[in-house]
C-alpha positions in Angstrom: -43.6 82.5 -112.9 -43.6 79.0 -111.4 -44.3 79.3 -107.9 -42.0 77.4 -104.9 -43.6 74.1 -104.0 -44.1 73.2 -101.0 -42.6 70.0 -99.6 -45.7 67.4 -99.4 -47.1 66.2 -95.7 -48.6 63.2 -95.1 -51.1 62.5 -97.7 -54.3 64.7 -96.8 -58.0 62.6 -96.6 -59.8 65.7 -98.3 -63.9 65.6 -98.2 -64.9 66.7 -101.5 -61.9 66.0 -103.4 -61.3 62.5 -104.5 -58.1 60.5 -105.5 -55.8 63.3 -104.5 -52.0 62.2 -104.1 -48.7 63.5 -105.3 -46.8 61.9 -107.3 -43.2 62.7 -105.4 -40.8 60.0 -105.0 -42.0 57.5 -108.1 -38.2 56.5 -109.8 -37.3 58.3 -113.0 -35.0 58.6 -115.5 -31.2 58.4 -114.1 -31.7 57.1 -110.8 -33.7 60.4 -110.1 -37.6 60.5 -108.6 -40.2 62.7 -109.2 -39.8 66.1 -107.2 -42.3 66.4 -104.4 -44.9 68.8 -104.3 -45.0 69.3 -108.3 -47.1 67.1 -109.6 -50.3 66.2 -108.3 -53.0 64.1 -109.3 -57.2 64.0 -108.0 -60.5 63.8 -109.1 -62.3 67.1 -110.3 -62.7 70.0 -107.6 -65.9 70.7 -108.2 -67.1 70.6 -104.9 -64.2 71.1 -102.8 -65.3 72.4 -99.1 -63.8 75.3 -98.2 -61.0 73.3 -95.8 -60.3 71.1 -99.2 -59.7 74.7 -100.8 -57.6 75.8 -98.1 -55.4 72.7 -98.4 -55.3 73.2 -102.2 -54.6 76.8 -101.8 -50.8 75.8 -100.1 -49.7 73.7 -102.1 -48.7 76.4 -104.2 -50.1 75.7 -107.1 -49.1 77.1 -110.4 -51.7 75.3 -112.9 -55.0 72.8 -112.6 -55.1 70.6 -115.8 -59.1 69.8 -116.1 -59.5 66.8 -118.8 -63.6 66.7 -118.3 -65.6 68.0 -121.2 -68.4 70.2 -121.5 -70.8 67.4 -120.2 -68.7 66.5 -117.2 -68.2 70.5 -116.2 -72.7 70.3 -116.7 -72.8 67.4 -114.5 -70.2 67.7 -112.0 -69.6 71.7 -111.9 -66.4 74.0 -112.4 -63.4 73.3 -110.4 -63.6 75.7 -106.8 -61.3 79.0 -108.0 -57.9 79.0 -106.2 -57.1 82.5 -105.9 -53.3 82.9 -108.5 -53.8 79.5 -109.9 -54.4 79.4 -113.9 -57.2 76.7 -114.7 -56.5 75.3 -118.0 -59.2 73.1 -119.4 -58.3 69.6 -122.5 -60.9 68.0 -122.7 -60.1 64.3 -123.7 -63.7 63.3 -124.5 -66.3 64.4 -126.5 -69.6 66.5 -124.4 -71.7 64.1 -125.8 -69.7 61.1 -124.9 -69.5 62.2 -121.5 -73.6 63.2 -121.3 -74.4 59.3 -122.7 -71.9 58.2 -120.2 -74.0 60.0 -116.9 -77.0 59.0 -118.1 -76.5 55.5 -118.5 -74.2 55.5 -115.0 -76.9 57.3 -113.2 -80.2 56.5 -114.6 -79.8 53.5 -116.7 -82.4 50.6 -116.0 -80.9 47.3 -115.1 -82.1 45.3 -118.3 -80.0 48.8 -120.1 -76.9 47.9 -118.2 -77.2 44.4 -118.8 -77.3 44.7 -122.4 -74.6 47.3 -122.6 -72.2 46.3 -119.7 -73.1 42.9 -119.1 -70.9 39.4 -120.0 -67.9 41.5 -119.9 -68.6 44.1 -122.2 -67.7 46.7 -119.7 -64.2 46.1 -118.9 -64.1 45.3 -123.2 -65.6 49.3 -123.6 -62.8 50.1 -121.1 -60.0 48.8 -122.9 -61.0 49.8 -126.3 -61.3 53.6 -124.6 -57.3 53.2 -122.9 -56.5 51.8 -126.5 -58.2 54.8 -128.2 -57.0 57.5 -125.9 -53.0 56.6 -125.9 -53.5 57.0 -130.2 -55.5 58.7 -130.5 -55.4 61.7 -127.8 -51.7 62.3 -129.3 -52.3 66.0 -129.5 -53.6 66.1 -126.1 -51.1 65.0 -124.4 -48.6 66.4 -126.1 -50.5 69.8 -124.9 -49.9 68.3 -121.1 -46.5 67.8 -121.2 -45.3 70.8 -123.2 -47.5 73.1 -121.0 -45.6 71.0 -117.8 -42.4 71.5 -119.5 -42.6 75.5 -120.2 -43.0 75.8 -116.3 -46.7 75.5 -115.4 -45.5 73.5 -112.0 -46.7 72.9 -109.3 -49.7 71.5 -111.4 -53.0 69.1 -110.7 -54.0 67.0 -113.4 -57.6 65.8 -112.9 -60.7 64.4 -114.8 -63.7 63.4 -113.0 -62.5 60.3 -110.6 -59.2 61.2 -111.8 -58.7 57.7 -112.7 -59.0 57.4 -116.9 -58.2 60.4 -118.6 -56.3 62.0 -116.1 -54.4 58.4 -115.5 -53.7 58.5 -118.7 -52.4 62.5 -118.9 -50.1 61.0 -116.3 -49.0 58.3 -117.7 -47.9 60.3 -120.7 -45.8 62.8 -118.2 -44.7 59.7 -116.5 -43.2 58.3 -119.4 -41.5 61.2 -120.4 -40.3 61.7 -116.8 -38.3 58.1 -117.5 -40.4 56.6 -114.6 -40.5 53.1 -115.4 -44.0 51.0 -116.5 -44.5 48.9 -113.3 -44.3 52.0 -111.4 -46.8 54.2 -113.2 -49.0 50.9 -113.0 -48.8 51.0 -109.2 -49.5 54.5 -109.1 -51.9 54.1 -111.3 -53.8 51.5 -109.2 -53.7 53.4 -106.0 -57.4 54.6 -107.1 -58.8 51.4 -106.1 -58.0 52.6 -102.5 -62.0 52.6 -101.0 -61.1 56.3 -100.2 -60.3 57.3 -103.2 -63.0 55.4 -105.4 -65.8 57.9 -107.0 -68.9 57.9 -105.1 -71.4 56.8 -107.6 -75.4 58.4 -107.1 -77.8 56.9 -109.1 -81.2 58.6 -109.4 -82.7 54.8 -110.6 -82.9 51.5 -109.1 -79.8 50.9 -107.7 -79.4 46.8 -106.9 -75.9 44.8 -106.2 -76.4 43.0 -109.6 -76.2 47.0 -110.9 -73.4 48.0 -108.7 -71.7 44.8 -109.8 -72.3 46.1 -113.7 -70.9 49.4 -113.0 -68.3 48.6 -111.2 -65.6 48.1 -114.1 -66.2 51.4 -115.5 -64.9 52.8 -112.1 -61.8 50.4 -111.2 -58.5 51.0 -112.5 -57.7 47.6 -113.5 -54.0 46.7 -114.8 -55.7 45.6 -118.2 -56.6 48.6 -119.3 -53.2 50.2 -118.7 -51.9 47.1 -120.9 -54.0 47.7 -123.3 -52.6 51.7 -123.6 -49.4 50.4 -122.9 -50.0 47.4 -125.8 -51.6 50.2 -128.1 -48.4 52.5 -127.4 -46.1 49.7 -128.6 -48.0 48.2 -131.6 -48.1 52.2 -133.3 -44.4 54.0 -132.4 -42.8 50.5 -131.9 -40.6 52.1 -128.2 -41.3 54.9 -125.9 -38.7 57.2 -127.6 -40.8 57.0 -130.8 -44.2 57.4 -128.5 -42.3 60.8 -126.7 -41.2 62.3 -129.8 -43.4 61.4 -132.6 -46.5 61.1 -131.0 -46.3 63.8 -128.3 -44.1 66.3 -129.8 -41.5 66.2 -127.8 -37.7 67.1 -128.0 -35.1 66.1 -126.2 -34.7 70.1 -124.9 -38.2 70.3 -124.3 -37.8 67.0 -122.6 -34.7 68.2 -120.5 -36.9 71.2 -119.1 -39.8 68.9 -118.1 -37.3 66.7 -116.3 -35.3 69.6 -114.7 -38.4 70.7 -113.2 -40.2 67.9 -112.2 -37.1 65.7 -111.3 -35.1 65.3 -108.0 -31.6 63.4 -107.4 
């Protein structure tokens, strides 16, 4: 049974709990905006204090969407437990992609990042990934908005920062929702904010020309999002196509999602 949501405050600065902000009020499809307190979005929970919890805990939660894999989950932790809420876990990487990522992040050696991030082959490993995911990642999504649209809301869609994968999981709901591109772009680069960036902790040397390396793997940049965006159009051609071939979605499944998570 989807739960009442609560009507959002002004936006919480949580400790443990990165990225966090609802998504209430973007514009939507027929002059409607997203409904608040229904759709949130954050880093993982992993090591939410117990006032984070408590916050977490009234926003009535029906569902938390976790898109980390295996590796992540070893790395980071599992998500706190909010007592009534269902935690429902897509991964959108592979464990092994995600334990090669944390080891090179955290203990790489400078001459390691340099040959593998360095000259601009960072931001190019990003866009290839937004590129790959929006294809590729199909099924996934699809998964997201379906599970959305058969009433698992309120719901908090996260990943680790909560900027990639779950950016992503969002822009597919976003899309379906009707909310236009420039606006799930400015969402999208709210993560940028210094308060909500991931705090990175490297167990090597850790140097500015390092933190300079690193740093496009944890900005959300508007290329990347044009590149998924790019990716979307060159394979289904429109967003229709993307909505209903690619994700699986109806127009009465789509009708539900937008009765739910829409406002006039």
């Amino acid at each position: 049974m989807t739960q009442t949501p609560q009507a959002p405050a002004a936006e919480p600065l949580l400790a443990n709990v990165l990225n966090f902000r609802d998504l209430g009020g973007l514009p939507a499809a027929d002059g409607r905006r997203v409904r608040p307190g229904t759709l949130f979005r954050s880093g993982h929970l992993a090591h939410a204090t117990e006032e984070d919890a408590a916050f977490l805990d009234s926003l009535g939660l029906h569902t938390v969407l976790d898109f980390r894999n295996d590796g992540d989950i070893a790395q980071e932790g599992p998500d706190v437990t909010l007592p009534g809420v269902r935690n429902l876990n897509i991964p959108m990487t592979e464990s092994a992609d995600g334990k090669e990522f944390w080891r090179m992040v955290r203990g790489g050696s400078p001459e390691l990042l340099r040959t593998t991030l360095g000259e601009g082959r960072a931001a190019a490993r990003m866009v290839s990934t937004y590129r790959a995911a929006i294809t590729g990642k199909t099924a996934e999504h699809g998964r997201v908005v379906h599970t959305l649209a058969e009433g698992s809301v309120p719901a908090l869609l996260h990943c680790a920062a909560g900027k990639d994968r779950a950016g992503l999981a969002i822009t597919a709901t976003l899309l379906a929702l009707g909310v236009p591109r420039d606006a799930i772009e400015a969402d999208y680069l709210e993560s940028n904010a210094p308060h909500r960036r991931y705090r990175l902790k490297r167990s090597a040397e850790t140097t500015p020309e390092v933190l300079e390396l690193l740093s496009p793997l944890f900005e959300a940049r508007a290329d990347y999002l044009a590149a998924a965006f790019e990716a979307l159009d060159e394979r289904w051609g429109t967003t229709e196509r993307y909505l209903t071939e690619g994700l699986g979605l109806t127009g009465p499944a789509r009708e539900r999602l937008r009765e739910l998570l829409l406002t006039d």
